[in-house]
C-alpha positions in Angstrom: 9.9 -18.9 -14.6 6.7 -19.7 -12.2 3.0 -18.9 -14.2 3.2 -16.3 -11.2 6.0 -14.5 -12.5 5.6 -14.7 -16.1 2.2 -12.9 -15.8 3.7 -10.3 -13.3 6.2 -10.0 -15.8 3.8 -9.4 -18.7 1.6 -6.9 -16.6 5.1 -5.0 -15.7 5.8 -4.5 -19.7 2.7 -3.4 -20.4 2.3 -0.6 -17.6 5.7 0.6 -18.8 5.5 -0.1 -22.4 8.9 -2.0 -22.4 9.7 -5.5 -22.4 10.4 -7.5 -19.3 12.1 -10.5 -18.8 13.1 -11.1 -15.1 16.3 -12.8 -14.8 16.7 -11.9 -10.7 14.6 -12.3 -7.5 15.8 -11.3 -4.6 13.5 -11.9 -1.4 13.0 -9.0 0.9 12.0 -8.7 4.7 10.2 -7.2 7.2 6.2 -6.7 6.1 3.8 -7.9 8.5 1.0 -8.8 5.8 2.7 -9.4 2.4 5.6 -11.5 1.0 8.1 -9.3 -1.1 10.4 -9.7 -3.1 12.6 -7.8 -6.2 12.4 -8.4 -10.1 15.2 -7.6 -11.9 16.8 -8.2 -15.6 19.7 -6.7 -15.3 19.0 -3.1 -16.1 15.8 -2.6 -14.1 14.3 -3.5 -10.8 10.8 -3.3 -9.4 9.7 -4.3 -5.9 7.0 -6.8 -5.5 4.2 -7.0 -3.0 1.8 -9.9 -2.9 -0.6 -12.6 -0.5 -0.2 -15.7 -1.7 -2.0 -17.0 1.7 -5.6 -16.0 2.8 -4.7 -12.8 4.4 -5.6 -10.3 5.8 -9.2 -11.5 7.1 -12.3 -11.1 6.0 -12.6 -7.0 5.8 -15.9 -4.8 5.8 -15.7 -1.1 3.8 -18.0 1.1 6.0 -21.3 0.3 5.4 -20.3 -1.7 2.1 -19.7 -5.6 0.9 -17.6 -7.8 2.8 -14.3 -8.6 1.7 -12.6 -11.7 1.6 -10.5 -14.0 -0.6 -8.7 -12.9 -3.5 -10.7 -9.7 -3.6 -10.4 -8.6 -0.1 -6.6 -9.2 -0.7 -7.0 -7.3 -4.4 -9.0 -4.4 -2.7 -6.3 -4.0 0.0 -3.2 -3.6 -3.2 -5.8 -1.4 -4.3 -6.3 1.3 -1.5 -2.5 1.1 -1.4 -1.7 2.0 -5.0 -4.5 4.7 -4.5 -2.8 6.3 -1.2 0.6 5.9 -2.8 -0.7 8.2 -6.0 -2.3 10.8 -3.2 0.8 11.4 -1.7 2.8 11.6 -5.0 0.3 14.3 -5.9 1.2 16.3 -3.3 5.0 16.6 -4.2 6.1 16.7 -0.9 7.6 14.1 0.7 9.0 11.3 -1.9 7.0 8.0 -2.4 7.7 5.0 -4.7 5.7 5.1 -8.1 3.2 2.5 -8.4 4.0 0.3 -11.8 1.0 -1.3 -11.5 -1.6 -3.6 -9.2 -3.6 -6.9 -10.5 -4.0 -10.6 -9.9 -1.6 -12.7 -11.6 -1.9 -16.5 -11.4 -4.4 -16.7 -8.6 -2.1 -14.1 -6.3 -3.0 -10.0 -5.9 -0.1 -8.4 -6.6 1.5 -4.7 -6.3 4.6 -3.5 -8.2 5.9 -0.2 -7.2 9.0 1.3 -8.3 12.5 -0.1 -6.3 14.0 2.7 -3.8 17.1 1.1 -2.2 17.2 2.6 1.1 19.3 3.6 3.9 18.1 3.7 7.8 19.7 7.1 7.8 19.1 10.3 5.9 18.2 13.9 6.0 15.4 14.0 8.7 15.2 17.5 9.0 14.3 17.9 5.0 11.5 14.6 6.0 10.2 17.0 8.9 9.7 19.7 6.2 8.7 18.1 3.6 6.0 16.4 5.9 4.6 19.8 7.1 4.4 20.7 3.6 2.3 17.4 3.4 -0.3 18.4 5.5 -0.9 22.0 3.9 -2.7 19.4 1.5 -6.0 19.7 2.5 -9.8 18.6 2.1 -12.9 19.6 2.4 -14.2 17.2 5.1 -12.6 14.1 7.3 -12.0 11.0 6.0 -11.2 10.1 2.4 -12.6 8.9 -1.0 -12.2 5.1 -0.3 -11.5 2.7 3.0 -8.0 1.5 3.5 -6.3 -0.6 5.9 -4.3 -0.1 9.1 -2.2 -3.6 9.3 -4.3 -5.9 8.3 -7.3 -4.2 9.8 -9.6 -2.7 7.3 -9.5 1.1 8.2 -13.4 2.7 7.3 -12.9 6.9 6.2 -16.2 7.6 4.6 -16.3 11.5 5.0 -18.0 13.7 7.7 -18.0 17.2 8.6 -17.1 16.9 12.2 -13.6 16.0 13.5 -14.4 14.5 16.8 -17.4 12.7 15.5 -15.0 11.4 12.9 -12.7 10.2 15.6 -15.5 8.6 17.9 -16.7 6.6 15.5 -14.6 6.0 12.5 -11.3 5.2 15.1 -11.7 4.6 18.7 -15.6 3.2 18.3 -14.6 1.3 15.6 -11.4 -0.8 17.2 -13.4 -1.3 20.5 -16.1 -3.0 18.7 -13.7 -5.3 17.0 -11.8 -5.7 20.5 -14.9 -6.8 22.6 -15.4 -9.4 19.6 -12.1 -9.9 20.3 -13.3 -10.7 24.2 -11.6 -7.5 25.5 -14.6 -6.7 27.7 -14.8 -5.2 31.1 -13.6 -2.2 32.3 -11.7 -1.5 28.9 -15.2 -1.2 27.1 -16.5 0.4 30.2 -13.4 3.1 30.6 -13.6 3.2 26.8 -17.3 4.5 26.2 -16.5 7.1 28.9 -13.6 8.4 27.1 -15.8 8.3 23.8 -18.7 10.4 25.7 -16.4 13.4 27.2 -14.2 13.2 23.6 -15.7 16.9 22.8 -13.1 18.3 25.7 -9.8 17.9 24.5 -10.5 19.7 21.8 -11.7 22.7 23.3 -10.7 25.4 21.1 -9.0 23.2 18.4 -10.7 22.4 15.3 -7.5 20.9 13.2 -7.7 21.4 9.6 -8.3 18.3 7.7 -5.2 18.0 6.4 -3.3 14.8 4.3 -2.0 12.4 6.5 0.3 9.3 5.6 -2.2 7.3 8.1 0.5 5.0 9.7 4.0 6.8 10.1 6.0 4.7 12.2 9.4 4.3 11.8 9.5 1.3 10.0 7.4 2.9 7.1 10.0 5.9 6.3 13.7 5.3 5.2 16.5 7.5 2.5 17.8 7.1 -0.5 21.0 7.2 -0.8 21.8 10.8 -1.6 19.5 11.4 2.0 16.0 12.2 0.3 13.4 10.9 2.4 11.3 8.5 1.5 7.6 7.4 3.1 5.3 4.2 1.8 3.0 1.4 3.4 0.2 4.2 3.7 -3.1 4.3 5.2 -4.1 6.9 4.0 -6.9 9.5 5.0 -7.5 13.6 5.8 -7.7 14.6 9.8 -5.8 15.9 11.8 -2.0 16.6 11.4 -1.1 15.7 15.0 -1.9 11.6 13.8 1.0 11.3 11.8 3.2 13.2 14.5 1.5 11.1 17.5 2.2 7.7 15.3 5.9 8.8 14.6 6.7 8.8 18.4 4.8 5.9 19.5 7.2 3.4 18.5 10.3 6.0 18.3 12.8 5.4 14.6 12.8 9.0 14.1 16.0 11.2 14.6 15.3 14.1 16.9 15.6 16.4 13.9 12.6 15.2 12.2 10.8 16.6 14.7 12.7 20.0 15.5 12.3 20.4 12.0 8.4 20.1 11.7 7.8 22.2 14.8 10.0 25.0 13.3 8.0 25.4 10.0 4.5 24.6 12.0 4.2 24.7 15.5 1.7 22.6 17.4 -1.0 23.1 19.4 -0.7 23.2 22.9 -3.0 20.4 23.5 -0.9 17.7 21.5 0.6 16.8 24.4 -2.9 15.2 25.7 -3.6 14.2 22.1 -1.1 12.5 21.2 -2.2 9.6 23.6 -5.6 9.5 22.2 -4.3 9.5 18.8 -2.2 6.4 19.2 -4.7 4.5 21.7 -6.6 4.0 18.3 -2.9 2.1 17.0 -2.8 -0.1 20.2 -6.0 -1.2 20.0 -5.4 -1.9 16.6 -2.3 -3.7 17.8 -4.2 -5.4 20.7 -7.3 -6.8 17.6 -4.2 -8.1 15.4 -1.8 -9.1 17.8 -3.2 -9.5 21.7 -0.7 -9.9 24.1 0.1 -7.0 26.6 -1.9 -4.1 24.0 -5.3 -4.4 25.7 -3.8 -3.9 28.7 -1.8 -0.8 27.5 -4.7 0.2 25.7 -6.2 0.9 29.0 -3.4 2.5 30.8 -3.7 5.2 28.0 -7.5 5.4 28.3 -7.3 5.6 32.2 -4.6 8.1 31.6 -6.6 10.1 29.4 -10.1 10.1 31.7 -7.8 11.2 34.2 -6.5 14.0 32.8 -10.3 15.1 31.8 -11.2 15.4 35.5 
């Protein structure tokens, strides 16, 4: 056994108070950001989330201490575990159980409970359970600590206003990163406009600031099973319910029913239709500072899309 994994396997007895010895890893695929794999000895198994290599970069909590190194990566584990126990308080829609979060022979590391799961399920009961999700609510936008989208660090420190929240904390804050990016021009010209006449599409709407899983696409939701749902990989944050919707269609993975579903127990607004594209503009920027490729250019479609409807 590595020095890695005999300290992961000491920090997994003592969160749960019971002796661990792994005698099975089993590598697992399809994160971005970490490497993870399973732990097993024989009777139970916990999934394992860590960086071994110096990612994701350098990050900034709004108005706080740079990040970087093993404590950017740490902090990042951190805001998980802490989003992860948010949405568990809500007992709504399931979510693994964090073990427990640490360092362990130079590596950050998250172990969370191990949910085998199916691509297929009861999406109806997910589109319920996720309205009941967003009946959680605060008292302002934003949330008690930063996060991450990706590996983008995600800044949520609370205000009063929605919109303001939106300008600043989302769009303003992934065009600044994209024109240091070199995504100039008319997408940071086209952007500010957008930015400046924000205050009209939401005439009449003032959502409630409600708990949102902060990056539903459909890689981040699967089943058990027996069909429960399951959600994880959260960046979570309080706004406005139509995010996690917008997100959810953006990159499609969700059955039709997921969505008949929520709409039956809480109908939207009939301005999601126009938000919906500002609400994932913020993801495709994201995915334009992380990944570049065609994204800026999309980025602008959308933006040009929505000036254009604002006329």
């Amino acid at each position: 056994m590595s020095g890695f994994q005999h300290e992961l396997a000491a920090a997994i007895s003592r969160a749960t108070g019971e002796a661990f010895v792994p005698q099975t890893t089993r590598v697992m695929h399809g994160g971005d950001i970490s490497k993870a794999f399973t732990l097993g000895d024989g009777t139970r198994t916990f999934f394992v989330k860590t960086q071994p290599a110096p990612r994701p970069p350098v990050g900034r909590a709004s108005g706080g201490v740079p990040l970087a190194g093993n404590a950017g990566r740490s902090a990042m584990f951190e805001a998980e575990a802490a989003g992860l126990a948010e949405l568990a308080a809500a007992n709504a829609v399931r979510v693994p159980q964090v073990i427990c979060q640490g360092i362990a022979d130079g590596s950050p590391y998250l172990v969370l409970e191990y949910l085998p799961l199916d691509g297929r399920g009861d999406a109806a009961l997910l589109g319920r359970q996720l309205a009941q999700q967003h009946r959680v609510n605060a008292a302002q936008y934003g949330g008690p600590h930063d996060n991450w989208i990706g590996a983008t660090p995600q800044p949520n420190a609370w205000m009063d206003d929605w919109v303001e929240f939106w300008r600043e904390r989302r769009l303003g804050f992934q065009l600044e990163r994209a024109a240091r990016n070199g995504y100039g021009g008319a997408l940071q010209r086209d952007g500010a406009a957008l930015m400046a006449r924000l205050e009209t599409l939401f005439a009449g709407y003032r959502p409630q600031p409600a708990l949102l899983h902060g990056d539903l696409w459909g890689g981040n939701h699967g089943f058990l099973t027996d069909g429960t749902p399951v959600i994880f990989d959260p960046a979570t944050y309080y706004g406005d319910r139509e995010c996690d919707l917008a997100m959810s269609e953006l990159f499609g993975g969700f059955a039709p029913g997921f969505h008949a579903a929520y709409r039956e127990v809480w109908p939207l607004d009939a301005g999601y239709a126009t938000r919906r594209t500002l609400y994932n503009l913020y993801h495709i920027l994201n995915h334009a500072n992380l990944f570049g490729g065609s994204y800026a250019a999309q980025a602008h479609r959308m933006i040009l899309q929505l000036l254009a409807e604002l006329r």
